[in-house]
Structures are given as structure tokens and as C-alpha cells.
N, C-alpha and C positions, 0 to 999 in steps of 0.2 A: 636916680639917673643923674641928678645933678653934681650927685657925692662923687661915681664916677670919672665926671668931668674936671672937678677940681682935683683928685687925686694924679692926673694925669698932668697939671699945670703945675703942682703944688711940688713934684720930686727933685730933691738937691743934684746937680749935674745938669738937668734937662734943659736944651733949647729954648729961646723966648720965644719962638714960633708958636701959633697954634698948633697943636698934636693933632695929629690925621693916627686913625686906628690903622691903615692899610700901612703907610707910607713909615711908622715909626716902625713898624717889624719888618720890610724891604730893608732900608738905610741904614747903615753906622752912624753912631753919633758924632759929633763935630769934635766933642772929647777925648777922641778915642773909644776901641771897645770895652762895654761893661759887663762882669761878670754875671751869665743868666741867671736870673732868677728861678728858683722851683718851684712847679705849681703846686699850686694850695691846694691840697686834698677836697675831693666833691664839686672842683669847679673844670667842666668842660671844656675842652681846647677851644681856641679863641676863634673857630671860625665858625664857633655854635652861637656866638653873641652877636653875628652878622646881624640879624632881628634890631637888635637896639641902637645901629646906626641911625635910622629915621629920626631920633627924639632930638637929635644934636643940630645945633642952629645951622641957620642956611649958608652963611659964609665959612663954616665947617663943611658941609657938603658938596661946595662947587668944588672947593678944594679937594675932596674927596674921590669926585668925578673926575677931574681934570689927573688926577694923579694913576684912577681904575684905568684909562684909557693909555694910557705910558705901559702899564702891564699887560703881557701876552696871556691868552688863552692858557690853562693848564695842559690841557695836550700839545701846546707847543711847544714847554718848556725843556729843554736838554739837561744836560748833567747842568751842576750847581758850578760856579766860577770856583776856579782854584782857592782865590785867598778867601771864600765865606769859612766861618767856622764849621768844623764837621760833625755830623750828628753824633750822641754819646753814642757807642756800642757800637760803632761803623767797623771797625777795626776787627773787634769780634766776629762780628757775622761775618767777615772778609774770611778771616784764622778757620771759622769752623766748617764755612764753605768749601774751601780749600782740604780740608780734613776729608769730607765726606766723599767715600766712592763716586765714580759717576756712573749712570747707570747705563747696563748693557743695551745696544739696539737693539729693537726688536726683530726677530728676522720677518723677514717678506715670506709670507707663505707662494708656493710655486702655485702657479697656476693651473698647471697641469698632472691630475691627481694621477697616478699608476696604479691602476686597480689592482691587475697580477703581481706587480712587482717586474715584471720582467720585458718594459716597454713595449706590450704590444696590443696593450689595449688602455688606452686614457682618455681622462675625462676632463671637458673643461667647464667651467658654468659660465655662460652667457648673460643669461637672466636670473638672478635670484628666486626663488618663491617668496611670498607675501609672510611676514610675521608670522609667525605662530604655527607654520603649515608642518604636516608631518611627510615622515617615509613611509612605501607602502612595505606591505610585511609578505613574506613567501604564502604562498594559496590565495591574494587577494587578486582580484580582475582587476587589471588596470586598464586605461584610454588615454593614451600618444598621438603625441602628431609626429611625423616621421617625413623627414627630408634625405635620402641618399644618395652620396656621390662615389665616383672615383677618387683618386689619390691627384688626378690633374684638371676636378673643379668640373665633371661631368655630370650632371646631375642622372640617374639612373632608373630614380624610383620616387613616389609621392604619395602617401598617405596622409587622408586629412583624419582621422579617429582609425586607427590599427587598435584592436579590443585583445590583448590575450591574460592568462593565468600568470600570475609569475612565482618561476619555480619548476612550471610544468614544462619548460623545453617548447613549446609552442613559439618561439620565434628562434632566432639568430642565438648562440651566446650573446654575441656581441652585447643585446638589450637585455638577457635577462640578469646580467651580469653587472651591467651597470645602471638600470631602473631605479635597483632596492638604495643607489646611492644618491637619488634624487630626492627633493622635496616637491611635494603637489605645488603647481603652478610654474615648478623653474623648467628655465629652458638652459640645455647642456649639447657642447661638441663633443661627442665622442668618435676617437680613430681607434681604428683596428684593423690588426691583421689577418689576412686571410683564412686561418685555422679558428679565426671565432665568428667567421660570416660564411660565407657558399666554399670555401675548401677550394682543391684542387679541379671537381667540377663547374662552379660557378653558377651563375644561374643564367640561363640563356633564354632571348638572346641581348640581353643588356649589360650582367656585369660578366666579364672574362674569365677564365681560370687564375687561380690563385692573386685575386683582385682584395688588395687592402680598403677598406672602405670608411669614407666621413658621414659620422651618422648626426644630422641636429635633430635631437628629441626634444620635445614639450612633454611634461606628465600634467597633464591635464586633470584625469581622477583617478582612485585608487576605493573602491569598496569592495568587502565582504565576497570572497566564492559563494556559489549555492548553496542550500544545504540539498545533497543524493537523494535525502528523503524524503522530500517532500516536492521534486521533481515530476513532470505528468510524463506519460511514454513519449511523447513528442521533445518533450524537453531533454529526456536521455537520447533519445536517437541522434537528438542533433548536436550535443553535446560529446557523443560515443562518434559521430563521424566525423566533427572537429579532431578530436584526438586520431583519429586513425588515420586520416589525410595529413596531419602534420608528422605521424610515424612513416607515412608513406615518401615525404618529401625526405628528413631524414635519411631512409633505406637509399633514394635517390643518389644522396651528397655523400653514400657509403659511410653514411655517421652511424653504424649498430646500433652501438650503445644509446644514444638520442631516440633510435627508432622503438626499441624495445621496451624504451620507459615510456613510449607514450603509447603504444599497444596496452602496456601493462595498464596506463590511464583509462585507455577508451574500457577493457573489459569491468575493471574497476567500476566504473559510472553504470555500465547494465547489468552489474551482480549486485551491487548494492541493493542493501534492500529500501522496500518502499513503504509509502502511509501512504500513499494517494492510490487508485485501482486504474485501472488499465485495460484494456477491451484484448480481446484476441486477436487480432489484428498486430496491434504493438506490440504483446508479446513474442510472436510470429518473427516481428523486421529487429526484433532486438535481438533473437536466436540466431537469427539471419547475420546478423551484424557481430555478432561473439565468435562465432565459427572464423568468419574473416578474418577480425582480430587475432585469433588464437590460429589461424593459419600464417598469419604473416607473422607473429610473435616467431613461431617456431621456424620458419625462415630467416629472421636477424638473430636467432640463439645459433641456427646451422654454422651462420656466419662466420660469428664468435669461437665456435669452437663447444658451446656449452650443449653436449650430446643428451644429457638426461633432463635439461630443460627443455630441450627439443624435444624428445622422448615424449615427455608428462602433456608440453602442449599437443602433438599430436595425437595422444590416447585421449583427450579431452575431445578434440573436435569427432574420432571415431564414435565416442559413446552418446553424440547424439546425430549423428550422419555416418553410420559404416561405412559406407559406399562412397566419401567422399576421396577422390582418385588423388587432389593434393596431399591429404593429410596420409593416403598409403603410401604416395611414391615418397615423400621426404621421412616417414618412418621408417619406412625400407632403406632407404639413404643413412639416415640414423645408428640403423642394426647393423648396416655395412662400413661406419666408419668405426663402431665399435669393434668387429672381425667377427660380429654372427653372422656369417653368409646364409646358413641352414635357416637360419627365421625373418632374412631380409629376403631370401627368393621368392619364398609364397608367398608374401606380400605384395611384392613387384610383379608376379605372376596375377596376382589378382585383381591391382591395378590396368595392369596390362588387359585381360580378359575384360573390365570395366570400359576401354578405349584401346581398342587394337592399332590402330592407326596413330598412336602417340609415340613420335621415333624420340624423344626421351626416354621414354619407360624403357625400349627396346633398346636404349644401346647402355643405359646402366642397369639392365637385366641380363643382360650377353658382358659385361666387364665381370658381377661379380659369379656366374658360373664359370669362367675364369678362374677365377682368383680361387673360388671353392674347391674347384680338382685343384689347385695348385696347391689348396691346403689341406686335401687329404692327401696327397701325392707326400708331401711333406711328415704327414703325423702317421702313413703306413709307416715311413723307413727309420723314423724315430722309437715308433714301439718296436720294429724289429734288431734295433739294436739297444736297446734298453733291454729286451728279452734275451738278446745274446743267438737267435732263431738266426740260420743260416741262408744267405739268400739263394741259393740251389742244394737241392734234396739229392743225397746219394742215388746211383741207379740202383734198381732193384737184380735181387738175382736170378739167372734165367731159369735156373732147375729147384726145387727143394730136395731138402736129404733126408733122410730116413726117417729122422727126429723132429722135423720141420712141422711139429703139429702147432694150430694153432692153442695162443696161450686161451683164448674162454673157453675151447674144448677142455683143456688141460683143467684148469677153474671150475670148469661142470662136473667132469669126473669127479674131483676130489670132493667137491662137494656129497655127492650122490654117496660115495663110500663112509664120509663122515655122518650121512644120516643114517647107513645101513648100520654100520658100530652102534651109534645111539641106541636103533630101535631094537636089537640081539639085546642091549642092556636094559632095557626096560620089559624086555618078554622075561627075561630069566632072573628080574626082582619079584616078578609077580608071582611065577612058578617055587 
């Protein structure tokens, strides 16, 4: 340490002051400046030998203090004064700075996601979900909190746990559509318009016809559907009525196609088959409940248009209730939009004989005997001239003539003659 200290009084040029460590690398020398020295290989920047100020006499270190306190904090320090010398390589890292692209900003993602693409239904997230949370997946039961408005801040409806399928049509579009883009625990604004909430209908008497609506969703949880098979008869029932009551609202909002995938749900859940048994009873309300289904199926296929859907669902409901008067008269309906009048009357006839007193039956049993003479009235005068048959028969004549015999008489005769020939030939081979 001592070697140090002399070596720092001892260099040609240097001040007669005593040398302060801090103050001699602040200030220029009185000489002018001297060319830096380069550091000695294995020996640490000088602000690692801080440590070894302590050994230096005491009148070196008032000096020392007295000079720390003239110096400002390092985080105060601004750029360096123009005339200090500038670091080696400044100039470089200036050159290659300047060289280098600057990089593009990043853009802001938009807040408000467009699920369709075709703004009329977006989402916004409010709350994030927790680290690590996932999406729920189509067939899984999910549990929402559900807040809905109008378009001018009404609130309309409040659900603290709304429980449905997602995937299954069991709520709005609006939610099933954008659930599957939530994480468990976030909370989302979702807007939409009125073709992915209550329609032209509405739902009364709170939200209006053709009412755009502000949904704020929480997804609270997302686990696992049942498994069908391993359901008790209680559990299908209630499961097969959920689906039927949500095809029925559906049918309501004139949504078909929504109505008839959740029929197709509910019959789904009490045909499946089962591992667990069942008492006669349930089976009884769950026949009960299939019939229903497959009655009103076949009323949102009539809807549609889809004749031999309708068709297949009505001969299902006859083969285990013939007598059931819904599923003849919308068969019969069925035969009649197809143009079999011939096999839609007895049916409506037998509807009708079922409930006499039902002036539907009566008055589309009276349209298509209508329609039926109209359409043989139509295919007499088609085969008559497809045949070329004249539509009036010559008159006959009032007297016959001599010759006027009839032709099977004439036919008889000849015959009788040609057997007598025969039989003169067969006596006079034998003779």
C-alpha cells in the first residue's frame, strides 16, 4: 500500500499537491492534458480499489471528503462538458447507431374483437382471466354471470349463474358464439345485433322487437357434459325437457333451424343407450317425452320445407301411438304438400273421425278434396288426349241393314264351321 502511494508522488510532470485518488481523475493537470495511459492487463477499473482508500493518512482523507462532497450523485450527472476528452469508440457506436434500422412500432391491438367479421357482433374484455386459465371447448357446461342491456344503457335481464351446453343452441347466438372466445374467470362486453339475440320477435315484455343488445359475461366455469350413459331416468328427463323447452323457445323467435337441433338434442338424450336401469315409470315419461319431441321436430322440418323429414318424424311418433291426431293431421299435411291427395284424405279422415269437432282438420280435409277432383278433372283430359279419344261419341244409327249382324255372332259362326272342317278330317283319317 505504501508502494502505491509513492508511485503516485513519485511521476515526472505531477503536481506537488498531495494526490487525492477521486480528484486527480475529475481535473486536468496544471500542465496541460496528458496522454491516457492504458490499463494494465488483470487490473480492474479504478472504481474496484475504492476498498483501499481507508489505509491512506488522515490528512489525505479530509481532503478527500471535502472534495466527495463538491461531486454530485451519479444519477445526477448530465451529458459530460464539451471540452472533456471523449471516450474511445464514441464516434463508432454514433456511425453504427445511425446505420441500424429503427424498429417498426408495434401496432395497438383494437380493443374490440369482430367475431363474424361483419360488425355485428364484438367483444370486448374487461377483465382478463387469471394466468394460466383456459377456453371452454364445444359439449362442455359452462356457468355465466350475465348482465343485459339495451343499446341506450337499459338494463333488461340479470342472471347471477345462467348454466348452459356450449355448442348446443341452448342460449342466444349471441353467447354461444362468443363464450368459446373467453378464458375462465374473464369478464367480456359483448354487443350484438338483433339477428344473434330475440330476432324480429323479441322477447316480451322487456326487450323490443329487433332490439340490438350489451351482453357483460363473466365465465365463471367450464367442465366436462355428462356422460348419456350413465345418466338415472330422472336425469334424462330433465335433461330431454331442458332441450325441448329451449327448441320450443326457438320455434317461438321463428328460429327453425335452432328449434330442430335441439329436438334433435332432446330425442338424442332418451334414445341413448344406458348402464344404469330404470323403473317403468321413467320409461313410460321418457316415451311420453320422445313422442313430444318428435311431434314438434316434425313441425319445425314442415316449416323448413323438409317434407320427408317431416314424413320419417311422423311415422316414428304413429309406430308407437297410432291414434296420435297431431302426428296424422301434419302427415296428412305432409302427403298433401307432396300432391298425394289419395293417401293424405284417409288420413285426415281418420284424424278427423279421432276429434270431430277440430275445425282445422275440417277445413284442410275440405281444401285438399278440392284440390283432388281438380286433379283428376285434370289427368281425365290428359289421358284423353294423350289417347287421341274423342271428347263426343258419334250418334248411333236409328235402323240396322240387312248385313248389321253382330261381329261375335259373325266370330261364333266361324268358329263352329272351322270345328266342323276339323272334325269331317279326323272321322275320314280314321276310316
Amino acid at each position: 500500500m505504501g508502494g502505491a502511494k509513492g508511485r503516485g508522488g513519485g511521476e515526472p510532470g505531477a503536481s506537488s499537491h498531495p494526490p487525492s485518488s477521486m480528484a486527480s481523475c475529475a481535473e486536468p493537470s496544471a500542465m496541460g492534458p496528458e496522454p491516457a495511459a492504458p490499463p494494465l492487463a488483470g487490473i480492474p477499473p479504478l472504481e474496484d480499489f475504492e476498498v483501499l482508500d481507508g489505509v491512506e493518512d488522515a490528512e489525505g482523507e479530509e481532503e478527500e471528503e471535502e472534495n466527495l462532497s463538491e461531486v454530485r450523485p451519479l444519477e445526477d450527472i448530465g451529458q459530460p462538458p464539451l471540452e472533456e476528452t471523449e471516450q474511445p469508440g464514441a464516434l463508432a457506436r454514433e456511425f453504427l447507431a445511425a446505420m441500424e434500422p429503427e424498429p417498426e412500432p408495434v401496432p395497438v391491438p383494437d380493443e374490440w374483437l369482430d367475431i363474424l367479421g361483419n360488425g355485428l357482433l364484438r367483444k370486448k374484455t374487461l377483465v382478463p382471466g387469471p394466468p394460466g386459465s383456459s377456453r371452454p371447448a364445444k359439449g362442455q357446461v359452462v356457468t355465466v354471470q350475465l348482465q343485459t342491456s339495451l343499446e341506450n344503457g337499459t338494463r333488461v335481464q340479470e342472471e347471477p349463474e345462467l348454466v348452459f351446453t356450449l355448442g348446443d343452441c341452448d342460449v342466444i347466438q349471441a353467447l354461444d358464439l362468443s363464450v368459446p372466445l373467453m378464458d375462465v374467470g374473464e369478464t367480456a362486453m359483448v354487443t350484438a345485433d338483433s339477428k344473434y339475440c330475440y330476432g324480429p320477435q323479441g322477447r316480451s315484455p322487456y326487450i323490443p322487437p329487433h332490439a340490438a343488445l350489451c351482453l357483460e359475461v363473466t365465465l365463471k366455469t367450464a367442465v366436462d357434459g355428462p356422460d348419456l350413459e350413465m345418466l338415472t331416468g330422472q336425469e334424462r328427463v330433465a335433461l330431454a325437457n331442458r332441450k325441448r323447452e329451449c327448441g320450443n323457445a326457438h320455434y317461438q323467435r321463428a328460429d327453425f333451424v335452432l328449434a330442430a337441433n335441439s329436438y334433435d338434442l332432446a330425442i338424442k338424450a332418451i334414445t341413448s343407450s344406458a348402464k344404469v336401469d330404470m323403473t317403468f315409470e321413467e320409461e313410460e315419461q321418457l316415451l311420453q317425452l320422445k313422442v313430444k319431441c318428435l311431434n314438434n321436430l316434425a313441425a319445425s322440418q314442415l316449416k323448413l320445407d323438409h317434407y320427408r323429414a317431416a314424413l320419417r318424424s311422423c311415422s316414428l311418433v304413429l309406430e308407437h301411438q297410432p291414434d296420435n291426431i297431431k302426428a296424422l293431421f301434419r302427415k296428412g299435411k305432409v302427403l298433401a304438400q307432396q300432391g298425394e291427395y289419395s293417401e293424405a284424405i284417409p288420413i285426415l279422415r281418420a284424424a278427423l273421425k279421432l276429434e270431430p269437432s277440430n275445425k282445422t282438420i275440417h277445413a284442410e280435409l275440405s281444401k285438399l278434396v278440392k284440390k283432388h277432383a281438380a286433379q283428376r278433372s285434370t289427368e281425365t283430359a290428359l289421358y284423353r288426349k294423350m289417347l287421341g279419344n274423342p271428347t263426343r261419341l258419334p250418334a248411333k244409327c236409328p235402323g240396322k241393314g240387312a248385313w248389321s249382324i253382330p261381329w261375335k255372332w259373325l266370330f261364333g259362326a266361324t268358329a263352329v264351321a272351322l270345328g266342323g272342317v276339323a272334325l269331317s278330317v279326323v272321322i275320314a283319317a280314321r276310316n
